[in-house]
N, C-alpha and C positions, 0 to 999 in steps of 0.2 A: 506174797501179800494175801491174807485171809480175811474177809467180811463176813458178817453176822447175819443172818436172817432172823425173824421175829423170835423164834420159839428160841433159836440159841443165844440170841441175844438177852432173854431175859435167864438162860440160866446161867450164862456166864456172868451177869449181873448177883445171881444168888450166889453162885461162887464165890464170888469177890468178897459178898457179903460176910458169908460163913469163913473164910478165911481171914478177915479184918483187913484185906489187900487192900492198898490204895488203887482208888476207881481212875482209870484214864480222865482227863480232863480235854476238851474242845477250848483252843480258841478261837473265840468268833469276830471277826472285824465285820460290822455292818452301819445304817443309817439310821437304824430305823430306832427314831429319838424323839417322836411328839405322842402323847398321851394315848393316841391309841394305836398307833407301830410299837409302841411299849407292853401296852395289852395282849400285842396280839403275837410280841416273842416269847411271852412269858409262858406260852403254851406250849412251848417247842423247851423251852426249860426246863417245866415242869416234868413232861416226857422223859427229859432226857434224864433227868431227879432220877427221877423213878426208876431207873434201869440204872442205875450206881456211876452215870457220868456226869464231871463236874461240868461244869460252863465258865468259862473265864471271858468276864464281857469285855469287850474292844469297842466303845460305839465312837464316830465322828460323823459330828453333826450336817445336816447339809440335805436337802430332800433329793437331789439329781443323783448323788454318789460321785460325782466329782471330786472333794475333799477326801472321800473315801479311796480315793484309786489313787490318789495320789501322797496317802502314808503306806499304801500297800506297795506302793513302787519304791520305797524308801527302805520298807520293812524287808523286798526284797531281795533289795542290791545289799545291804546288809547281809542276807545268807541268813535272817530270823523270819519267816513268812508265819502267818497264823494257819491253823489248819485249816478255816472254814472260811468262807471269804463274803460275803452277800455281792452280787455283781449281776448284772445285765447284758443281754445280748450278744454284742460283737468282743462287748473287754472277756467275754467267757471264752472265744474261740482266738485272741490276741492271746490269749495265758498258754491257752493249750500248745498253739503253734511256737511259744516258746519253750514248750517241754514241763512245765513246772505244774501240772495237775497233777493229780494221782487218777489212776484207772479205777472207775467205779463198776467194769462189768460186769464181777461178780457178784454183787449184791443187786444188780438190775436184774440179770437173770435170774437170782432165786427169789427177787421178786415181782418180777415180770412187769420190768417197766413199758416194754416194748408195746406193748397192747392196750397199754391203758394211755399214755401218754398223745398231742394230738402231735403229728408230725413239725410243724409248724414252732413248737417249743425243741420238738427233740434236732429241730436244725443247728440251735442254740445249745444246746447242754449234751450234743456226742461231737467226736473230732475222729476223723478216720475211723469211723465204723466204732468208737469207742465210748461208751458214758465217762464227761469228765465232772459233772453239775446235776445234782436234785431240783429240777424247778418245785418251788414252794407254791406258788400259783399263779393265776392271768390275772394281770390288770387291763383295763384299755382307759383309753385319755381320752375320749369324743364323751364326755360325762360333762352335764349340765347340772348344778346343785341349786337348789331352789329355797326360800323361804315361805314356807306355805303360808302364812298367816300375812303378809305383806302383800300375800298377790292375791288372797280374800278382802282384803282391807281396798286394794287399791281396784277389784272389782277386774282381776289379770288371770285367765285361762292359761292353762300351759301352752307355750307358743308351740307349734308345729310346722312353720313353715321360716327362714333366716325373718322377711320381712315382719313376721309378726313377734318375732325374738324382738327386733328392732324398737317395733310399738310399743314392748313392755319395755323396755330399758327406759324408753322416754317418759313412760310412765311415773316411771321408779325415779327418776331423775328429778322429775317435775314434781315429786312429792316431798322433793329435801332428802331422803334418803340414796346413799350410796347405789347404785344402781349392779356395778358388780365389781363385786372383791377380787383383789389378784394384789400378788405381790410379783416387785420389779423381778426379778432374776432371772437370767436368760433363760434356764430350762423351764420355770414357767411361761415364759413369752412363747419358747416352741410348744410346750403342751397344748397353748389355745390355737397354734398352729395347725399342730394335727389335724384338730375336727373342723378349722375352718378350708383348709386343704377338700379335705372329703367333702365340705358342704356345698362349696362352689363347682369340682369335678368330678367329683366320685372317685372310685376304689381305681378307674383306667387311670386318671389323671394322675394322682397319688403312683399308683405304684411307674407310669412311664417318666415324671419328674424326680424322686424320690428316692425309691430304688433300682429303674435305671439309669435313671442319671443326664435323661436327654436335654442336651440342650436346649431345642426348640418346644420343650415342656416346660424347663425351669426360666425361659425368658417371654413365655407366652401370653397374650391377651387374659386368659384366663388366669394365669400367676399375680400379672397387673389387681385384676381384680379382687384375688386371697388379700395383697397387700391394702387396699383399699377396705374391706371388710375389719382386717386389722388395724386399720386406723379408725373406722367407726369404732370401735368398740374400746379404743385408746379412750374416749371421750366420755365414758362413762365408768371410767377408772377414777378414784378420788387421790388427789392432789398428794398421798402419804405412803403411795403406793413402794416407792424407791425399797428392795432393800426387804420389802416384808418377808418372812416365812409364810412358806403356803398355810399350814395350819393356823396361824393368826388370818389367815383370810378365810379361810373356811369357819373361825371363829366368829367374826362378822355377820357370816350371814346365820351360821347358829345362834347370833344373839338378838337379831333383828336391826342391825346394825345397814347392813347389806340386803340384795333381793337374792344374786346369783352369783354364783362359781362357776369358770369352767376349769375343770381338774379333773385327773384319773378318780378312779374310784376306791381309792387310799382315802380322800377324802370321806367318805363314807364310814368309815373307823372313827375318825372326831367327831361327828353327827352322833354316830350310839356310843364313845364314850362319854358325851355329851347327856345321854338317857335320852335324845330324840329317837321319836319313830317314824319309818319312811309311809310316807302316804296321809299323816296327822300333823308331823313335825314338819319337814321337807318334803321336796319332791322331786325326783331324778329322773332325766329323761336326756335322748342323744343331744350332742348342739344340732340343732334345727338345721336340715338338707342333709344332714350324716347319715338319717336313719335308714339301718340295713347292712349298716361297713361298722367294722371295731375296729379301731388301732388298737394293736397290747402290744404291752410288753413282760415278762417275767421275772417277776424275782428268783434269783437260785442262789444256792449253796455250792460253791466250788471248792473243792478239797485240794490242797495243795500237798503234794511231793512229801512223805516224810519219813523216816529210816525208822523209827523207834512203835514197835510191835506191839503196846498199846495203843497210842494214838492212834496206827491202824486201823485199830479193832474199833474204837472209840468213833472215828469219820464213817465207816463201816454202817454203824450203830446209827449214828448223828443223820446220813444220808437213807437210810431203809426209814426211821420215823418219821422221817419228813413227806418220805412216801405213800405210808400208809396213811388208805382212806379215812380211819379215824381221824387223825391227826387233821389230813389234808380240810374235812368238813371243820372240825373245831376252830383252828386254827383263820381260815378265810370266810369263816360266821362274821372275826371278829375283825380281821383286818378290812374288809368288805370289798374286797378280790372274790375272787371264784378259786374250785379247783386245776391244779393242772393233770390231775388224771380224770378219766372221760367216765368212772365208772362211780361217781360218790354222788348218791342220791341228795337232792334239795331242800330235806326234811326241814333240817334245823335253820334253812335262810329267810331272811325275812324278806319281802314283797321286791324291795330292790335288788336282791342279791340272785332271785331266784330268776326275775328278767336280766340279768346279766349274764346267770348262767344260759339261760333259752335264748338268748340275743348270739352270746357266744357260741354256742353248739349251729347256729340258723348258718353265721356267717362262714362258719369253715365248711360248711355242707356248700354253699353258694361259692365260695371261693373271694369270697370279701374281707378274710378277714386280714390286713396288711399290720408290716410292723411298726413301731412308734417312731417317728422320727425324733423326738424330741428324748427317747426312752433308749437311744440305740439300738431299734430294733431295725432300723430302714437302712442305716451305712455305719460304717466305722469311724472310731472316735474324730480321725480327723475333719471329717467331710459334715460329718454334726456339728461339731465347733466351728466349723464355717457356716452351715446354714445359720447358727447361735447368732454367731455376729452380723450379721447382717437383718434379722427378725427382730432382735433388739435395738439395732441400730435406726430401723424402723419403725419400730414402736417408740422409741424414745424422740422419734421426731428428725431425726438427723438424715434421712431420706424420703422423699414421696412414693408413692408405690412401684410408677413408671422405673422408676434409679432405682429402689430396691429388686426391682425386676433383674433389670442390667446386671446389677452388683452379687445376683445371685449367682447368675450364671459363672459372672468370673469366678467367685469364691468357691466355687464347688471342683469348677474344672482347676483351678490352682491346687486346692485339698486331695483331688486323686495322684 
């Protein structure tokens, strides 16, 4: 198997050219399908243009990737898998333990992922000592989205402590307006999960409930209490919520509609495709008690298994552009993630982007920085789909906190 590093890759490009060869093509299966995950593939397109490889787009719809993993299990009991796969966390190290990645070493070491990359992703994207994933870059889900002008109007400082979160929502409420936008879907339910996890216990908490998996963490006073915070905040959800796409709720509060979101910083992509600006238009800040911890999770590229000596070349190609800091900066300007190598200056981010990056860099240094639970960064698919159903089950009223407590614990020790 042969990969490309930058310089040959672009003259094997001119080759192709000069000979009228037809250029390898990528198929891409991904999610990423609202206006500005649209935007911000189209960078990685264009790249790929540019160097004489086609793009053959796969996209199903769906913000969690759930829909997606499950035509890619279809695509590969079939024996037809796409080359490139967009995937998260734990389904990255499920693929690999079943044999079906392709080995990406050589193009990491010629171009030295190993250094730039933070440990933390690279637990995620190697399998036995092996690169089998490009992370594209860090997200984290403890993001508060804000409508500035609504919290000028109603005379509301940015909260910094949960209780004063509280007072503006009532604010917002009692003004007639939407207080905070969210759409029903389970992995939205866990996203506001996350940061309210972190806000109540901190990064101990989180990681000995979470990703240990203790019992006497996940049925604790303090779990009681996540679930209680989660039902305040049910109460300023409006009545239409069932069922919304995130990005229609992130729309909301971009149009003054809504005050606040709590959502990764994907969010952050519809705000500037939007032409809002962070710190005039919006304003971003941790869910209040989080500050100091980031849950993330990463978007990557997983190249699957393939015999035919272009394509190859072609994933080779596909996984080294993803990695270069050019690209990596361009690219997370726009989707409003950060990079996942540690070495692409902040130049070109705007005022939110650049605190994400320095909030990120703070937390890995302190050892806060934990994975998403609701993103697959904290357990494997099944032990997510169990905390899912029981968070929405919750949220949707059909438990109190105390019984969601209870019901956690079983469903998690059932899921191992």
């Amino acid at each position: 198997m042969r990969y490309f590093g930058k310089k040959s890759m672009i003259a094997a490009a001119l080759m192709a050219t000069t000979s009228m060869a037809q250029a390898a093509d990528v198929e891409v299966l991904h999610w990423w399908t609202s206006g500005g995950e649209a935007a911000a593939l189209n960078v990685l397109k264009e790249d790929l243009s540019g160097q004489g490889i086609g793009w053959n787009d796969m996209p199903v719809a769906g913000g969690g990737g759930e829909s997606a993993m499950t035509v890619l299990r279809a695509r590969v009991t079939a024996g037809d898998p796409p080359t490139a796969v967009q995937m998260l966390g734990f389904d990255i190290l499920d693929w690999a333990e079943e044999g079906a990645l392709a080995d990406l070493n050589a193009v990491a070491a010629e171009e030295g992922w190993d250094a730039v990359v933070p440990a933390a992703l690279q637990a995620f994207a190697k399998h036995d000592g092996k690169w089998i994933s490009a992370p594209v870059n860090v997200h984290s889900t403890n993001w508060v989205w804000a409508n500035k002008a609504i919290l000028d109007e109603l005379g509301i400082a940015q909260p910094g402590s949960w209780d004063e979160f509280v007072a503006a929502l009532d604010a917002v409420k009692a003004s007639g307006k939407t207080a905070l936008a969210h759409g029903g879907q389970a992995w939205q339910d866990a996203t506001i999960f996350d940061g309210i996890v972190l806000s109540v216990g901190g990064v101990d908490f989180y990681r000995k409930a979470f990703i240990d998996l203790d019992s006497e963490a996940l049925g604790s006073d303090q779990m009681v209490e996540v679930f209680n915070r989660m039902a305040t905040l049910r109460g300023y959800v409006d009545d239409n919520f069932s069922g919304r796409d995130w990005n229609l709720a992130s729309a909301m509060v971009i149009n003054g509609e809504a005050a606040f979101q709590i959502m990764g910083d994907w969010a952050k992509g519809e705000f500037l495709n939007a032409g809002k600006t962070p710190g005039e238009d919006f304003l971003c800040f941790r869910v209040p008690g989080s500050a100091g911890a980031v849950s993330f999770n990463s978007d990557q590229f997983a190249m699957f298994g393939v015999s035919d000596k272009d394509a190859m070349s072609a994933q080779g190609a596909m996984a080294a552009s993803i990695m270069s800091p050019s690209f990596q900066s361009a690219f997370n300007v726009v989707k409003g993630s950060v990079p996942a190598r540690t070495d692409v200056p902040n130049d070109d981010f705007d005022a939110c982007g650049k605190q994400g990056m320095a909030e990120l860099a703070a937390a890995a240094e302190a050892d806060t920085l934990v994975g998403s639970i609701a993103h697959g960064h904290a357990n494997r698919a099944s032990v997510k789909n169990a905390i899912y159903d029981v968070v929405t089950a919750h949220f949707n009223g059909e438990y109190d906190a105390e019984t969601a407590a209870e019901e956690l614990v079983t469903a998690v020790e059932i899921a191992q």
